[in-house]
gemmi code that builds the backbone of each chain (N, CA, C; Angstrom):
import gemmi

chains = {
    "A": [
        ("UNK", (4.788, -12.801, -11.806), (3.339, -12.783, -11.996), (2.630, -13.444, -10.833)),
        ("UNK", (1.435, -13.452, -10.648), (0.347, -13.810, -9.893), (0.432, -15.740, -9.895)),
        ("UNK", (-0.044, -16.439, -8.943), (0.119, -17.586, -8.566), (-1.231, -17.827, -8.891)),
        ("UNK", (-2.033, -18.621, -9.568), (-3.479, -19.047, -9.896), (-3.717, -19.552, -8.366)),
        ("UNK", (-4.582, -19.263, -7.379), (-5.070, -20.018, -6.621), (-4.690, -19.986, -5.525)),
        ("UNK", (-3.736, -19.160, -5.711), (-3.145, -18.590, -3.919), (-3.983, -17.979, -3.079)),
        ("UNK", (-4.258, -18.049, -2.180), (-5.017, -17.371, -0.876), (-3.926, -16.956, 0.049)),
        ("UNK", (-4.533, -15.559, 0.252), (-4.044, -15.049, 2.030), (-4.192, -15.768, 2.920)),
        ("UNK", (-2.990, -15.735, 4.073), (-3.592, -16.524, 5.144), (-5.036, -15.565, 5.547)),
        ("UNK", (-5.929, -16.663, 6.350), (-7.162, -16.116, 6.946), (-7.497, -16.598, 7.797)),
        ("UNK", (-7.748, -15.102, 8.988), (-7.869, -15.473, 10.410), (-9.315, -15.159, 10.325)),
        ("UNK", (-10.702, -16.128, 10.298), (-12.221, -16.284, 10.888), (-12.325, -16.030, 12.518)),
        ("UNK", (-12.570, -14.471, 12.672), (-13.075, -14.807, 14.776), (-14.665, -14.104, 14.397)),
        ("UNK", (-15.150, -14.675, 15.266), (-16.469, -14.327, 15.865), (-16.450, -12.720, 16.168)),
        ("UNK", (-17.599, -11.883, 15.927), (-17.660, -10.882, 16.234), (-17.162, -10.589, 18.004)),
        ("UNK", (-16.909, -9.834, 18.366), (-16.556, -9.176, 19.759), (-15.466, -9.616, 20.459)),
        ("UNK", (-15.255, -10.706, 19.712), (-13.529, -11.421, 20.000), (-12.491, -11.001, 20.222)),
        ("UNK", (-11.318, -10.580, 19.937), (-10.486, -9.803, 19.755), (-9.806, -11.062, 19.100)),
        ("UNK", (-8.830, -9.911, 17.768), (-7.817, -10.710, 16.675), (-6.520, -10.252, 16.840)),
        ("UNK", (-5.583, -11.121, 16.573), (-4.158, -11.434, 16.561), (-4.174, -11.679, 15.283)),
        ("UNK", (-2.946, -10.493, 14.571), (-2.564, -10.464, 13.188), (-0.779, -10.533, 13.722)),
        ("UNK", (-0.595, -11.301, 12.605), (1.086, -11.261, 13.005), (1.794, -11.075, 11.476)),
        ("UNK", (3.128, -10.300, 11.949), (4.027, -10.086, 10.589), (5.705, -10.241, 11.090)),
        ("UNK", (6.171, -11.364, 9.930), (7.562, -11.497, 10.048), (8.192, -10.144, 9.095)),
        ("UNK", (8.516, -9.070, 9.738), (9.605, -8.112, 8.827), (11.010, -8.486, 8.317)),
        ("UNK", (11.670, -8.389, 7.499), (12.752, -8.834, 7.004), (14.405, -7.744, 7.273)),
        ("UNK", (13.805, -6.434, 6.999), (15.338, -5.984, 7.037), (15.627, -5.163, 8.554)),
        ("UNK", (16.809, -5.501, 9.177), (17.082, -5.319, 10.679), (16.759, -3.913, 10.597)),
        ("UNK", (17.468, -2.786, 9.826), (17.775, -1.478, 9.473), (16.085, -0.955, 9.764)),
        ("UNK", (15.147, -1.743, 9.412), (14.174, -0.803, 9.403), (13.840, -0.633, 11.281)),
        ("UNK", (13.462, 0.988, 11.215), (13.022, 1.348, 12.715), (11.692, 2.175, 12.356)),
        ("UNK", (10.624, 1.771, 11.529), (9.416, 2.495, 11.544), (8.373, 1.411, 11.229)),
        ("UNK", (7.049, 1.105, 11.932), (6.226, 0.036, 11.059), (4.696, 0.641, 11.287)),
        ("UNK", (4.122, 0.081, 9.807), (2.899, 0.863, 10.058), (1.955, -0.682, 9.651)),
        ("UNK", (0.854, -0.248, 10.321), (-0.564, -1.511, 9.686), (-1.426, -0.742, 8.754)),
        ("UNK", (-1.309, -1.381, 7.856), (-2.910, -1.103, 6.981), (-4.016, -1.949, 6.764)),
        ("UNK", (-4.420, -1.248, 6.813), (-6.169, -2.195, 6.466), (-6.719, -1.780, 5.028)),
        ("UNK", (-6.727, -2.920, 3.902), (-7.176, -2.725, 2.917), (-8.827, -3.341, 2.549)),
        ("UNK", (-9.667, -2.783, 2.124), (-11.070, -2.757, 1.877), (-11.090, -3.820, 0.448)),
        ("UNK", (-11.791, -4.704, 0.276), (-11.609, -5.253, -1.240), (-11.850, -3.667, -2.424)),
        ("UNK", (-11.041, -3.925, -3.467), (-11.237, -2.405, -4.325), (-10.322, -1.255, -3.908)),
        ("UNK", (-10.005, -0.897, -2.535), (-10.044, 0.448, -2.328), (-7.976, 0.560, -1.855)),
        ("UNK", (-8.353, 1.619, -1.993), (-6.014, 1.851, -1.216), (-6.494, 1.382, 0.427)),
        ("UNK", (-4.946, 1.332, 0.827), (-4.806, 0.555, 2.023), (-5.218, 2.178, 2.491)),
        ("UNK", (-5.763, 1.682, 4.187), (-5.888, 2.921, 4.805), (-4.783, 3.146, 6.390)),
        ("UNK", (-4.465, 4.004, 6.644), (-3.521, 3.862, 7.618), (-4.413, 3.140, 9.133)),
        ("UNK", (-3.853, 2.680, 9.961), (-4.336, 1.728, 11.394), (-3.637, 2.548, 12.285)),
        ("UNK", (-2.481, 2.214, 12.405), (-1.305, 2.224, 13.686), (-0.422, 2.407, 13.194)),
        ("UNK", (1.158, 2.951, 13.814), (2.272, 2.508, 13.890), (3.441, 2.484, 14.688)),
        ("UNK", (4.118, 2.483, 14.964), (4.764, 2.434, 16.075), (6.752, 2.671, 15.451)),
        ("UNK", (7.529, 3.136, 16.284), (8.870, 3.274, 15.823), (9.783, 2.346, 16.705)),
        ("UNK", (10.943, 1.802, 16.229), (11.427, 0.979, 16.935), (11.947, 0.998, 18.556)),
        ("UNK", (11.967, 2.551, 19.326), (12.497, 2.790, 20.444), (11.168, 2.880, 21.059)),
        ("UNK", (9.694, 1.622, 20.351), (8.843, 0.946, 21.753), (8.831, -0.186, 21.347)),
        ("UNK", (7.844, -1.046, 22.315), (7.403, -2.086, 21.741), (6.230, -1.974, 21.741)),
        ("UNK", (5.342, -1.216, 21.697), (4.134, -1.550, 22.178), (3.410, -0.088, 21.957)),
        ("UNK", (2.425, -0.129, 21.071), (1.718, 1.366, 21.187), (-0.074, 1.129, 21.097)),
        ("UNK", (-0.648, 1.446, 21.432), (-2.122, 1.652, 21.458), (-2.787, 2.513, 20.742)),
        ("UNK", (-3.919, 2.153, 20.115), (-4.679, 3.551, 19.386), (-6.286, 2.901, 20.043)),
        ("UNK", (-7.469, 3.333, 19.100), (-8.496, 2.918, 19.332), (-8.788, 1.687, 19.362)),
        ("UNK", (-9.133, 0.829, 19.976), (-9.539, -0.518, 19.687), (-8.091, -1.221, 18.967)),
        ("UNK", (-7.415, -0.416, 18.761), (-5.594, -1.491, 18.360), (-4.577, -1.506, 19.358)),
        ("UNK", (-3.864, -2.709, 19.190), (-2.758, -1.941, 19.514), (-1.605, -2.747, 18.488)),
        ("UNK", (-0.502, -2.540, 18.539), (0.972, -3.092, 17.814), (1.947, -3.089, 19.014)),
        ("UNK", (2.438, -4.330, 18.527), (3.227, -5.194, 19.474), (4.260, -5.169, 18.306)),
        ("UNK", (6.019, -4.162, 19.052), (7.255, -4.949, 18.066), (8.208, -5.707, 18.796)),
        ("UNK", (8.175, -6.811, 18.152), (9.325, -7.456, 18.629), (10.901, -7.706, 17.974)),
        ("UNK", (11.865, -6.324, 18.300), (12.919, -5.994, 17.750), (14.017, -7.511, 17.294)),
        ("UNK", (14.160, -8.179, 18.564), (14.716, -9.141, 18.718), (14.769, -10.107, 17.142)),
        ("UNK", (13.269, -10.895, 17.076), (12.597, -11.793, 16.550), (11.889, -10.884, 15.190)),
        ("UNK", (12.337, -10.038, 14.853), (12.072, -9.291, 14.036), (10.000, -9.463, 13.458)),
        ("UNK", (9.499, -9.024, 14.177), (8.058, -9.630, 14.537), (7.512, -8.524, 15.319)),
        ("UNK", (6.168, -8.371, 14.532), (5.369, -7.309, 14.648), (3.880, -8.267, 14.819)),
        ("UNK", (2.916, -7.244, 15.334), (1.867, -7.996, 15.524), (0.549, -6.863, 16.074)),
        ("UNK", (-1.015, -7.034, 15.358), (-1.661, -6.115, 15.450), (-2.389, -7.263, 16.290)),
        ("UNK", (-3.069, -6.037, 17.465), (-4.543, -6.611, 18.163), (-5.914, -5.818, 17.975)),
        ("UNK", (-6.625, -6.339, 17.447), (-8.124, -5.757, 17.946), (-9.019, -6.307, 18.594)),
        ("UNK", (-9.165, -5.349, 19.001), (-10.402, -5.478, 20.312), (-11.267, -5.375, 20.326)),
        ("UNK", (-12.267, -6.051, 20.160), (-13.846, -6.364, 20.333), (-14.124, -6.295, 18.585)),
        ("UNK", (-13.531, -7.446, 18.276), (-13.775, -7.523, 16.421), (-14.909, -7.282, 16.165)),
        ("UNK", (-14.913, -6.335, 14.941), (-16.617, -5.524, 14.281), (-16.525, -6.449, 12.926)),
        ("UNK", (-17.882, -6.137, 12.234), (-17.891, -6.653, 10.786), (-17.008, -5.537, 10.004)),
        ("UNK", (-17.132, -4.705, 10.428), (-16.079, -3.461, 9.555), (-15.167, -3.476, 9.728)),
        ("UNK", (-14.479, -4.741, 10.351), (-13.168, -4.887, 10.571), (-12.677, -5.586, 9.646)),
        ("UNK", (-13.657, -6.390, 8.547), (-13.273, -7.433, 7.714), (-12.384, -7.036, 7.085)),
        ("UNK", (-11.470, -6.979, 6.142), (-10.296, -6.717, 5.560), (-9.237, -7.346, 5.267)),
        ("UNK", (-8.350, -7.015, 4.295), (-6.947, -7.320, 4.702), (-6.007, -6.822, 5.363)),
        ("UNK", (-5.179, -6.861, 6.263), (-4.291, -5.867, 6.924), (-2.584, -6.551, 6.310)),
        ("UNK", (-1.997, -5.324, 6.251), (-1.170, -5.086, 5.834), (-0.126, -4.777, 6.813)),
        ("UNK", (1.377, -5.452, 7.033), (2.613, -4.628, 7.848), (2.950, -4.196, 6.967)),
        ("UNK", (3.725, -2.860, 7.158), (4.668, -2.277, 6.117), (6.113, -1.637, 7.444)),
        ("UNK", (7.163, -2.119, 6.447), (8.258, -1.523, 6.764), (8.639, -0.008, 6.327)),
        ("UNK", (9.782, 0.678, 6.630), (11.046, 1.523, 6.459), (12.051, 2.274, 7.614)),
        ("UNK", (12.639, 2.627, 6.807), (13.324, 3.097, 7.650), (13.242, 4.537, 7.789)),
        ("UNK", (13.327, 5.143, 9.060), (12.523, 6.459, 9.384), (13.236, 7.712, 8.752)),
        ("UNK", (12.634, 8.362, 7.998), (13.000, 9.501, 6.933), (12.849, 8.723, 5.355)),
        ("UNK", (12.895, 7.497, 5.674), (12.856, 6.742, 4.105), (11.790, 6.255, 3.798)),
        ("UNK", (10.538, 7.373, 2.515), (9.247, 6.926, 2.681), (9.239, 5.936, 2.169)),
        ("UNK", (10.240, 4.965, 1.188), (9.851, 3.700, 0.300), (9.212, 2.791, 1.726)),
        ("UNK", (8.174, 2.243, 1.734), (7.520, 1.327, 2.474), (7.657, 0.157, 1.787)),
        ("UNK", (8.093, -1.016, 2.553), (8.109, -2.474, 2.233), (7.247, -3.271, 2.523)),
        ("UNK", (6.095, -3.689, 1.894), (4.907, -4.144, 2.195), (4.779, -6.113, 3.036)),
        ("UNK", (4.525, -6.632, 3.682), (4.697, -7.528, 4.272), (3.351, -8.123, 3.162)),
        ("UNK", (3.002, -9.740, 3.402), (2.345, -10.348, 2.832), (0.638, -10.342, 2.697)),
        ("UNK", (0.325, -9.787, 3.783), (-1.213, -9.546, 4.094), (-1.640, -10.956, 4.666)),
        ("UNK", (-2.766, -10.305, 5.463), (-3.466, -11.267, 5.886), (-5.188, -11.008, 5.994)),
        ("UNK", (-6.007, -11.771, 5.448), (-7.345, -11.896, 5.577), (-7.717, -11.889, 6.736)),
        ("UNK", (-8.279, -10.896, 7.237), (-9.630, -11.044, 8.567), (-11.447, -11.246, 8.415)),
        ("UNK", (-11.697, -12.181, 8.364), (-13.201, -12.402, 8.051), (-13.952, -12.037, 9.688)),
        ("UNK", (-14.630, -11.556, 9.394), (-15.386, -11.483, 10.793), (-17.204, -11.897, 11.089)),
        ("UNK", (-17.171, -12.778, 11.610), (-18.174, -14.045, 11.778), (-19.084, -13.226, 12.649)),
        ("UNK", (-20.470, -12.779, 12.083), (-21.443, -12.096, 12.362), (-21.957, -13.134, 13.917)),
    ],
    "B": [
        ("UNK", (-7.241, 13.394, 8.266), (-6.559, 13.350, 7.338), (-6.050, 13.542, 6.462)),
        ("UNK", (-4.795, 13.217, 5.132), (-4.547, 14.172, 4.157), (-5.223, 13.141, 3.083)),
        ("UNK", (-5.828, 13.861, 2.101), (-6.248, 12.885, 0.876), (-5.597, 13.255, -0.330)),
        ("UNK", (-5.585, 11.692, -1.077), (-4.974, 11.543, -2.387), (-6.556, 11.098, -3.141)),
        ("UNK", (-5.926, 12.012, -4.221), (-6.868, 10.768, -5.150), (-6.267, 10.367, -6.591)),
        ("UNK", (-7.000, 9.448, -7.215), (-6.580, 8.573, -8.498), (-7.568, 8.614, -9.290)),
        ("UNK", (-7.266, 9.027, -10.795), (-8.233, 9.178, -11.596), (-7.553, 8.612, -13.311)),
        ("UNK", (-8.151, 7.474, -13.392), (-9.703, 6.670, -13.333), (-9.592, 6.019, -12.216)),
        ("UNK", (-10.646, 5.355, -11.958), (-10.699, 4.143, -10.870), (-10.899, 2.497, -11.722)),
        ("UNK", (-10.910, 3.106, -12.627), (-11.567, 1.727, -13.082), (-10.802, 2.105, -15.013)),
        ("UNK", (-10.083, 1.286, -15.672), (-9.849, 1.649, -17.311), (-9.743, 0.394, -17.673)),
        ("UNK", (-10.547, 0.213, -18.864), (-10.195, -1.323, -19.987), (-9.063, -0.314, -21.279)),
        ("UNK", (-8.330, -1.313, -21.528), (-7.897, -0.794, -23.022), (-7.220, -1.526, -23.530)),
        ("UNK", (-7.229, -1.630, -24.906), (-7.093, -2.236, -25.933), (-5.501, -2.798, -25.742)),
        ("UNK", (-4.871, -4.067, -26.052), (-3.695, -4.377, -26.265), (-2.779, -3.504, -26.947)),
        ("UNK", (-1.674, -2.692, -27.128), (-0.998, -1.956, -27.535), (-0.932, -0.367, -27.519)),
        ("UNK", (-1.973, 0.137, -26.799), (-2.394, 1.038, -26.368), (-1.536, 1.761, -25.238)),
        ("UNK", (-2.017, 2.795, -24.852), (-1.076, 3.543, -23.787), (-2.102, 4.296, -22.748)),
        ("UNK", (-1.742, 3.706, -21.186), (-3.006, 4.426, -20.414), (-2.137, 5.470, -19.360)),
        ("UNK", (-2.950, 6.643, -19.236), (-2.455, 7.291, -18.186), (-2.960, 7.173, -16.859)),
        ("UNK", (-2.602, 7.445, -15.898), (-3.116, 7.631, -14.657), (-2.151, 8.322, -14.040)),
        ("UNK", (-3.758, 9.296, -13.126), (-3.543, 10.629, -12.236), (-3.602, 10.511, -10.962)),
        ("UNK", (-2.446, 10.719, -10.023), (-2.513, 10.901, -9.002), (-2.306, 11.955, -7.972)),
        ("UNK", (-3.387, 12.778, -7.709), (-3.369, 14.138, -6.958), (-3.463, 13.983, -5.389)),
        ("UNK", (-2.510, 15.007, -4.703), (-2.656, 15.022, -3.490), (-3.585, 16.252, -3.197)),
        ("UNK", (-5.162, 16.350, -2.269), (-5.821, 17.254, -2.463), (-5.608, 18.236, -1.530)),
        ("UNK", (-4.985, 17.884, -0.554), (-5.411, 19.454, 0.809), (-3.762, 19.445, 1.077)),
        ("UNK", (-2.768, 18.972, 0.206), (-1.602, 19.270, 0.810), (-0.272, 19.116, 0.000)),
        ("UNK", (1.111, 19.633, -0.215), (1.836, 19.353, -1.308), (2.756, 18.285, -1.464)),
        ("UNK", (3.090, 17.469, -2.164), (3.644, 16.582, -2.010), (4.956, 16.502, -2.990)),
        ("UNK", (5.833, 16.816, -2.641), (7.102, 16.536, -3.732), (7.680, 15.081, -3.715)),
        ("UNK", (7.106, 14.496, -2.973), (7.198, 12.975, -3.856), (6.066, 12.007, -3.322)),
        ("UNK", (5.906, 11.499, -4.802), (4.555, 10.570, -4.640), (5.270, 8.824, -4.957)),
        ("UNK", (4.563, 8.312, -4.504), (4.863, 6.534, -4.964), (3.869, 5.752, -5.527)),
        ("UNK", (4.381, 5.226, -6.590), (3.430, 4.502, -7.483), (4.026, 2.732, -6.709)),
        ("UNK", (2.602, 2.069, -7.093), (2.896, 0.415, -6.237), (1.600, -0.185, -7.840)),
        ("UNK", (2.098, -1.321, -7.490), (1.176, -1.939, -8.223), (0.897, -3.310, -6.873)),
        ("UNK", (-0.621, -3.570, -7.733), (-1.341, -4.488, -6.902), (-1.597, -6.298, -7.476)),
        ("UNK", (-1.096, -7.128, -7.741), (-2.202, -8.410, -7.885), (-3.026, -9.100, -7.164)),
        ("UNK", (-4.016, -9.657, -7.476), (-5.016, -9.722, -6.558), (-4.134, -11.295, -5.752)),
        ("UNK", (-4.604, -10.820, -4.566), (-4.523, -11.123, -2.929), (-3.024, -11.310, -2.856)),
        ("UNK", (-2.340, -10.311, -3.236), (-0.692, -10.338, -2.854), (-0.776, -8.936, -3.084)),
        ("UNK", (0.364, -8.840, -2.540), (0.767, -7.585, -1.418), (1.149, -6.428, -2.642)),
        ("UNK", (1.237, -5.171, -2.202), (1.555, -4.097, -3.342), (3.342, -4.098, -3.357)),
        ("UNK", (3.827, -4.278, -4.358), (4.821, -3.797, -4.771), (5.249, -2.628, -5.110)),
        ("UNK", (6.079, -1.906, -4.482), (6.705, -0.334, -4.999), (7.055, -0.409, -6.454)),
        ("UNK", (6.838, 0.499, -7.172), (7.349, 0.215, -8.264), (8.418, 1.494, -8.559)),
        ("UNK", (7.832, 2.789, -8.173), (8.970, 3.634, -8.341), (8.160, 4.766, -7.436)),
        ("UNK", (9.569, 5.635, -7.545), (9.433, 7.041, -6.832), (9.239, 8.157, -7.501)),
        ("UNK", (8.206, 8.857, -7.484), (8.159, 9.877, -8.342), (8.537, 11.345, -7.424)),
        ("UNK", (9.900, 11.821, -8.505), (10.258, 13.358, -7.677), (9.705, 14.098, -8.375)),
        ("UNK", (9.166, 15.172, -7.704), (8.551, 16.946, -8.107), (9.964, 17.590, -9.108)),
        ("UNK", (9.425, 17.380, -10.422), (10.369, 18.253, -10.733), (12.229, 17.457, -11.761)),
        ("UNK", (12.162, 16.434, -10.815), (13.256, 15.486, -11.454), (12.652, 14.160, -11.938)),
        ("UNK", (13.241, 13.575, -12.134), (13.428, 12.257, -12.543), (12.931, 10.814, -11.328)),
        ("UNK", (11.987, 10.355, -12.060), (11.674, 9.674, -11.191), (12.619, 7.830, -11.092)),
        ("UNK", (12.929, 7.888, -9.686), (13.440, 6.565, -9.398), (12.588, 5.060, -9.241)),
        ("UNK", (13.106, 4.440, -9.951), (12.485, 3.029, -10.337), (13.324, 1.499, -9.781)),
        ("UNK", (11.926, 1.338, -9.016), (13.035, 0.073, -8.339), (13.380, -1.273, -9.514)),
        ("UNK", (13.985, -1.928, -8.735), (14.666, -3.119, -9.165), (13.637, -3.854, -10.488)),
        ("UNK", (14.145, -4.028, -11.819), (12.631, -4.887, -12.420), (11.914, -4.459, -12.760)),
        ("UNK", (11.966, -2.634, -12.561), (10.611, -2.257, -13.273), (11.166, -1.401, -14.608)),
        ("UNK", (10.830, -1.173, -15.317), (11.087, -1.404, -16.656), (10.786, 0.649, -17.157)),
        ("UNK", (11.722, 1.666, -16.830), (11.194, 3.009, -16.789), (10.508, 3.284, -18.397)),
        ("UNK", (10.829, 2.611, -19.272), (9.975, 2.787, -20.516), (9.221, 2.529, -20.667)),
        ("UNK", (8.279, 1.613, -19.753), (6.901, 1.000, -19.838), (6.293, 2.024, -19.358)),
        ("UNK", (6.505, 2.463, -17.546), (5.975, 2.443, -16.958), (6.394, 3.954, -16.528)),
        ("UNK", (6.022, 5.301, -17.424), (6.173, 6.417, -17.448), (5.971, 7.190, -16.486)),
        ("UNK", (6.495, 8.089, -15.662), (6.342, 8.617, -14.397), (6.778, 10.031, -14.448)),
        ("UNK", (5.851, 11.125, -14.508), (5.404, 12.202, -14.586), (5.247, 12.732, -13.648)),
        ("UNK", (6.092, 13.942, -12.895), (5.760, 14.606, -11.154), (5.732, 16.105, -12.172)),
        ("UNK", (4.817, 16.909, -12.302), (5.164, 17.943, -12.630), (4.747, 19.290, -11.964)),
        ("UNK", (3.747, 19.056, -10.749), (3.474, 19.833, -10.020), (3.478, 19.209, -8.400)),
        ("UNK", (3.318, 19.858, -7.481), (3.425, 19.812, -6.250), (2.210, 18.877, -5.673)),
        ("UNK", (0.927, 18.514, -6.776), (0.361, 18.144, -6.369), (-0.415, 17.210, -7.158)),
        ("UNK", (0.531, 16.589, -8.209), (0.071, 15.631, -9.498), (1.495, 14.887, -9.556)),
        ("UNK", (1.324, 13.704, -9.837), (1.635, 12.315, -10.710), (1.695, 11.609, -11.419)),
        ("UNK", (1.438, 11.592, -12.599), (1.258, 10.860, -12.966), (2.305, 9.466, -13.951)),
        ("UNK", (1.286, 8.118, -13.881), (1.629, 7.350, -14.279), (1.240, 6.675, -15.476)),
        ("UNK", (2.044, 6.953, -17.017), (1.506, 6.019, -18.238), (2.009, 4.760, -18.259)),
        ("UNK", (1.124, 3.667, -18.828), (1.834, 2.653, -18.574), (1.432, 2.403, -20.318)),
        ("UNK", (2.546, 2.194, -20.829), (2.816, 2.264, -22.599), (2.745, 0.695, -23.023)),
        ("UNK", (2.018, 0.947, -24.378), (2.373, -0.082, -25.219), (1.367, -1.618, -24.307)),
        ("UNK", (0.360, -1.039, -23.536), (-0.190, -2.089, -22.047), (-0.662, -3.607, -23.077)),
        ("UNK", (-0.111, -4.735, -22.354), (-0.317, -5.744, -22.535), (-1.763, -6.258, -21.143)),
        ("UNK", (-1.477, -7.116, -21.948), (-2.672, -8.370, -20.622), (-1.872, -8.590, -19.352)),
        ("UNK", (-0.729, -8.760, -19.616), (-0.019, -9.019, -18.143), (0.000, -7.333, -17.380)),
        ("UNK", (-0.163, -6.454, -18.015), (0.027, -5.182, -17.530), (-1.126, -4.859, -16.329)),
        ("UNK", (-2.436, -5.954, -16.658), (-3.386, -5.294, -15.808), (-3.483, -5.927, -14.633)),
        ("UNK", (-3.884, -4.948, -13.606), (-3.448, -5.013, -12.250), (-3.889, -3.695, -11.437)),
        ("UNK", (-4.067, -3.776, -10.287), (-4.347, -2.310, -9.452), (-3.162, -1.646, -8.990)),
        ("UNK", (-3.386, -0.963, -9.751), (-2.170, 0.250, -9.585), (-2.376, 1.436, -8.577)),
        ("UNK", (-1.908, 1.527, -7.620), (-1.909, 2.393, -5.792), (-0.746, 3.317, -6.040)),
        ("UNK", (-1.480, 4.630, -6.129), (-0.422, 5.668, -5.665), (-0.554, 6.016, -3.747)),
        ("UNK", (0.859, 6.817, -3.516), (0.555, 7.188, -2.018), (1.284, 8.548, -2.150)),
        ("UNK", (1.129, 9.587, -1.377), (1.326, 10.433, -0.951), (1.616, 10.975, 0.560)),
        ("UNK", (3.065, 11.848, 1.289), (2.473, 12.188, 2.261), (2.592, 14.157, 2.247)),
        ("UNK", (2.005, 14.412, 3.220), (2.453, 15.973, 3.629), (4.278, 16.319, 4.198)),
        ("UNK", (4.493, 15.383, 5.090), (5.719, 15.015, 5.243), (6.007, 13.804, 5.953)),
        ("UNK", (7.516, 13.530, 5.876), (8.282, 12.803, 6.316), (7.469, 11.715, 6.220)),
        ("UNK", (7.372, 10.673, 6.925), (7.269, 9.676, 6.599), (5.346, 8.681, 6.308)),
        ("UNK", (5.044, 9.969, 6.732), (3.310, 9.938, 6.624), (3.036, 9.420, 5.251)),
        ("UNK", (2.362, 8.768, 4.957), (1.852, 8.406, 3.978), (0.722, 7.884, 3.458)),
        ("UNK", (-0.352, 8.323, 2.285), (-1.912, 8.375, 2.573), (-1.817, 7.697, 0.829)),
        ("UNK", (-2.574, 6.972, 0.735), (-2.410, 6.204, -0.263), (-4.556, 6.628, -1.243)),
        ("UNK", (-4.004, 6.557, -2.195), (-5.093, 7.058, -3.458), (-5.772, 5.416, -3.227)),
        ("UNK", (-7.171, 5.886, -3.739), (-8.019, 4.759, -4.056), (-7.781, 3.687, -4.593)),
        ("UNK", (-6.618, 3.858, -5.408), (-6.285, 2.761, -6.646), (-7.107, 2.659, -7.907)),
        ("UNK", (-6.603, 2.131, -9.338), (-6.972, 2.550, -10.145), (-6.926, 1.041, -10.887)),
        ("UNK", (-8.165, 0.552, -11.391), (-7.758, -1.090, -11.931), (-8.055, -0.962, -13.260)),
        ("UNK", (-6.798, -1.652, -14.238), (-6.338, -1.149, -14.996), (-6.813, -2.459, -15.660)),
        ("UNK", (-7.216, -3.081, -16.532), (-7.756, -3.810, -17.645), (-7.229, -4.279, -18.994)),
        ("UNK", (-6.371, -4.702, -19.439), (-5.365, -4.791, -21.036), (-6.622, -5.994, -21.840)),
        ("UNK", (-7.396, -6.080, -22.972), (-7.606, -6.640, -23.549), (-7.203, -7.023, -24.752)),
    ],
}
model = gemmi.Model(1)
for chain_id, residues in chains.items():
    chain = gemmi.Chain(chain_id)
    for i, (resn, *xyz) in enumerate(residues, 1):
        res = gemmi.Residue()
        res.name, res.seqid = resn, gemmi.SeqId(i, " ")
        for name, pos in zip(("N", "CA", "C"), xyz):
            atom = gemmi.Atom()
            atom.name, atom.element = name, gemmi.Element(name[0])
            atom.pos, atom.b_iso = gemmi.Position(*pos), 0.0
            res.add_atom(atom)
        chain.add_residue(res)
    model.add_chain(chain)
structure = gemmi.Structure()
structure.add_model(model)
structure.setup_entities()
């Protein structure tokens, strides 16, 4: 069950900043990772993702950083918006295997 | 993009009761959908796999008599959750993809036990 009083970690940046989200993944086997961004209320929506033969992929205003080694993933955005507020989400699997393994989330507040 | 959706978005119901929920994939077919459940500010848990047609797989802990799982077309899901207690309520997230490993996740549906 649910923990009374637990909070997400939460990263506060100033609008136009750019944010560093980080995720420890757990199982070696996985070679696929995706970010989501969840809205309070709504399903996660897809961001990025990247497969294990990079480290590094870019989209709009993101990018994902994997670090195979240190089993460590990590989202950037660039020039933080208020519509960026959210939770973001890592998710694992392994590629052909849709079960996704959801990482812990993390709060992004974004400081008008 | 491909869209899912979930219908209700929102259900209260009575302690001992039985709720369904629908999860449709709209512009594309999906022979397997995934049901997750949500508590608030922790992460979604998989709860099972729903196959087109067979038997749906249920992970570790989740309980397949509660938590009824219905694939009967290419482009429906659904999930009853029987007999719903107070601990039962929670946001319940289906996902869907077109293929392989894509995956587009439904609005979510918050589910209420009084």
């Amino acid at each position: 069950g649910e923990s009374v009083g637990l909070h997400l970690p939460t990263l506060s940046v100033q609008e136009g900043d750019n944010s560093i989200i980080n995720c420890a993944y757990s199982n070696s086997a996985s070679d696929y990772f995706i970010w989501y961004k969840q809205e309070s209320g709504k399903g996660p929506q897809f961001i990025i993702d990247i497969r294990s033969n990079m480290d590094k992929r870019q989209g709009q205003r993101v990018t994902v950083l994997l670090n195979k080694t240190v089993k460590h993933l990590s989202l950037q955005i660039a020039a933080t918006q208020p519509g960026d507020s959210a939770v973001y989400f890592c998710a694992e699997t392994e590629y052909g295997n849709n079960r996704l393994a959801f990482g812990k989330g993390n709060q992004v507040v974004v400081i008008p | 993009g491909a869209v899912v959706s979930q219908h209700p978005s929102r259900v209260i119901c009575k302690s001992g009761t039985s709720v369904k929920i629908e999860c449709r994939s709209l512009d594309f077919q999906a022979t397997t959908m995934f049901w997750y459940r949500q508590f608030p500010k922790k992460s979604l848990m998989l709860m099972a796999t729903s196959n087109e047609g067979s038997k749906a797989t249920y992970e570790q802990g989740v309980e397949k008599d509660k938590f009824l799982i219905n694939h009967a077309s290419l482009t429906l899901s659904t999930l009853t959750v029987t007999s719903a207690h107070p601990e039962d309520s929670s946001f319940y997230i289906c996902s869907a993809g077109p293929q392989g490993y894509e995956q587009y996740f439904g609005p979510g549906t918050r589910l209420t036990v009084t």
